[in-house]
Steps between C-alpha positions, in 0.01 A plus 500: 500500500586200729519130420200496746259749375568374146410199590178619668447724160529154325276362686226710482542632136405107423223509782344802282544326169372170627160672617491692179495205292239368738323801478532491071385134489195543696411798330503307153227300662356791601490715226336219261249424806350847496574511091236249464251617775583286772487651833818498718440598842905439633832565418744448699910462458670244800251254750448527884363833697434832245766773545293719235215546355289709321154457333517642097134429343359168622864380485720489842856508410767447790794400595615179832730452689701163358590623122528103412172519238235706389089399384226698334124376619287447219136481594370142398793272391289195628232424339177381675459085545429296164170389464452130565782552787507232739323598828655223692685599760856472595805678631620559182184644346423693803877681444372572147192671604637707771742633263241576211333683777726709580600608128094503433474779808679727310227510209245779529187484317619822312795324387269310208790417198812638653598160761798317351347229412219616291797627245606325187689290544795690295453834713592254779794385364598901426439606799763209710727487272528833493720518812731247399581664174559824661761345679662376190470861365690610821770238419546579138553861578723442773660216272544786210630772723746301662671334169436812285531794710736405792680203408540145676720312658646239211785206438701670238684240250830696627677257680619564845741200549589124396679265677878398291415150537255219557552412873357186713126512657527654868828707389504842703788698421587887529648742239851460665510086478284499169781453275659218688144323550559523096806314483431148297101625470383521113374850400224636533284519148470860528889585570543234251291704247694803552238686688618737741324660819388881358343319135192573443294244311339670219410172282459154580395225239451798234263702726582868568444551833433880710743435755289677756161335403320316823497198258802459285709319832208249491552457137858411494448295861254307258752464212717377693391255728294360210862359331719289709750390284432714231631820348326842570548804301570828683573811437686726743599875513830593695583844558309561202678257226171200421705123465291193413576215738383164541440317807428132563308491856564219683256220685385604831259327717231797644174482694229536270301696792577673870392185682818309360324201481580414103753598306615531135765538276576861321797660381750752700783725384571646857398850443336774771285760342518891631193637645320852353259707525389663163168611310309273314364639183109508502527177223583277767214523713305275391726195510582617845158536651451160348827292692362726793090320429723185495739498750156587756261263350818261628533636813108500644496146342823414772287635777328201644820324469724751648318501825615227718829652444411872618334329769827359650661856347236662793521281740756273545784728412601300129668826255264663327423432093577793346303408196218393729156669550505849685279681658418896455642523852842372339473722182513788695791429710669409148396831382574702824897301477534598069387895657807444733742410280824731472662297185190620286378839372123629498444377159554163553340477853176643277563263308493208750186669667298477172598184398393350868171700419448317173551205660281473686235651289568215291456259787179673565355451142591145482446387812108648487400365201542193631195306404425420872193677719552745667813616304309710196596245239278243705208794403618483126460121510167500623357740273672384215389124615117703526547542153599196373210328692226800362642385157477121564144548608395737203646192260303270633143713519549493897405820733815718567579363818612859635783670685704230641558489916809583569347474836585083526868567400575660889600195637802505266554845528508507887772232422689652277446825727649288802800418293615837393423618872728218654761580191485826523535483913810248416661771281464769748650285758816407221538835438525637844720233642681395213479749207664505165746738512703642276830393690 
């Protein structure tokens, strides 16, 4: 096949997977829903005008035309106004009741016990965060598939190359001048170890290492830059023959983040690491997914702060940050370009796919149970907060003050709405007119 139409199969093999996970999370929400007897007149993958649809029981499940989200309508997730409401009126209030009004027309007086509301309060908290876990189920699989079954891309502790010698800051020198850039520079701590390009680390500080593990480059990065001026232990195997070394990293001044706005001081041998691609044994999934939870509980926490910069990224022409937010838009260029690639076989280009897929299943599962209305973990806050105040009330010999109205918390979720509209317009933009690429 051409560059072209693998690029197009790229692009729409992630298109399908993206509204299948869509599809999966809202049917966790609407599985539980109907599990518990709550009525569910929608479902419906993507927003905008319906491309399909087809009526199954009271249920009308379909398909629109932007596959950017998904929703399930269940009958009665506002509950009717508190008693002892103020009937004062005012703009704000009037929003409020116009918007209870509209959920409350969906309530038919057969519906008796099966509106949202009228559900414990834990059946609630099933039922939306159902469709965030399935997510995470997606990613785990995906996860587990990719490390166990295909393999991943990983920094072996093979090393590639290492400089001779220690040069100056700012230094840029080829192979052919290298060794006369050398002349009067001290060695390098590596070549002054005895390492050797082609060694394969198999030790360091006592620890056997599987040269091919996703983690064992991170360990002896860690080792090392840990002890400046101190001694490290390794152990090396060269053309088969294992020879205990010892290395004493220098002091090197590195940015302790990408903004390069602080720095500190950690050790460095001058030593280039291999890349791989191997199978991870089913062990080390766990301590995988987990540096995965981390590394995107990081990123959505960078988001707010990240956007002034992919707003001059997307419109005043400043280079793109490649570890930056990015759209779905940008995903699947990034996965149409890995289907395109002629230095990589199948395996590993189903490998890449999967692992995008993950991602961003794990993005979804994070990012909604975010414990902000509308996102569903602002619907497990408020019925776990229902709870707490039933309980508070019970203590004290009070009424239970019922189901709590989610119904004042839409001024903050037409905010937060606004927000991920305007970001999410801002991305699209980015990633049309100045997309991560893989170049």
């Amino acid at each position: 096949m051409s560059g072209f139409l693998l690029t197009v199969l790229g692009i729409v093999a992630f298109a399908v997977g993206l509204l299948f996970s869509i599809g999966f999370h809202e049917f966790g929400h609407f599985y539980w829903a109907r599990r518990f007897g709550m009525r569910v007149p929608q479902f419906f993958v993507g927003f905008g005008p319906t491309v399909f649809s087809r009526r199954h029981g009271e249920t009308e499940f379909g398909i629109k035309a932007v596959p950017l989200g998904g929703f399930i309508r269940i009958v009665g997730m506002i509950p009717p106004a508190e008693e002892g409401e103020s009937k004062r009126a005012t703009r704000m209030r009037s929003f409020i009741a116009e918007v209870r009004g509209q959920a409350l027309n969906d309530v038919r007086p057969t519906d008796g016990d099966r509106v949202f509301y009228k559900k414990p309060w834990w059946q609630r908290i099933i039922v939306m965060a159902a469709g965030p876990a399935h997510n995470l189920v997606l990613a785990v699989v995906f996860f587990t598939v990719v490390l166990v079954g295909l393999g991943t891309s990983v920094i072996t502790t093979q090393i590639d190359s290492m400089p001779a010698c220690v040069l100056p800051a700012g230094t840029v020198t080829t192979d052919a001048d290298a060794e006369a850039a050398c002349q009067g520079q001290p060695q390098s701590p590596a070549a002054a170890a005895g390492l050797r390009p082609g060694d394969t680390i198999v030790a360091v500080a006592g620890q056997e290492l599987e040269p091919t593990a996703y983690d064992s480059w991170t360990t002896v990065q860690e080792e090392i830059r840990s002890h400046p001026g101190q001694p490290v232990a390794l152990t090396v195997d060269r053309a088969g023959e294992r020879l205990d070394l010892s290395v004493t990293p220098i002091a090197n001044t590195v940015y302790t983040d990408l903004t390069g706005e602080e720095t500190t001081t950690a050790g460095y041998v001058g030593i280039a690491p291999a890349p791989g691609f191997a199978r991870q044994p089913i062990s080390e999934v766990p301590g995988y997914f987990g540096m995965v939870v981390s590394q995107s509980v990081q990123k959505l926490v960078q988001i707010p702060e990240r956007v002034p910069q992919l707003f001059r990224a997307a419109f005043l022409g400043e280079e793109r940050d490649r570890n930056g937010p990015i759209g779905v838009v940008g995903v699947g260029r990034l996965s149409g370009e890995y289907f395109a690639l002629t230095e990589i076989g199948a395996l590993q280009k189903a490998s890449i796919f999967l692992s995008l897929l993950a991602s961003v299943n794990m993005v979804l599962f994070l990012f909604n149970l975010v414990p902000i209305y509308p996102l569903d973990g602002g619907h497990v806050a408020g019925a776990l907060y229902e709870k707490a105040r039933g309980t508070v009330a019970r203590l004290r010999g009070r009424p239970d003050p019922g189901p709590f109205d989610i119904a004042r918390l839409m001024p903050v979720a037409y905010v937060v709405a606004g927000f991920f509209v305007v970001l999410s317009g801002l991305l699209l933009i980015a990633d049309l007119v100045n997309p991560i690429t893989l170049g």
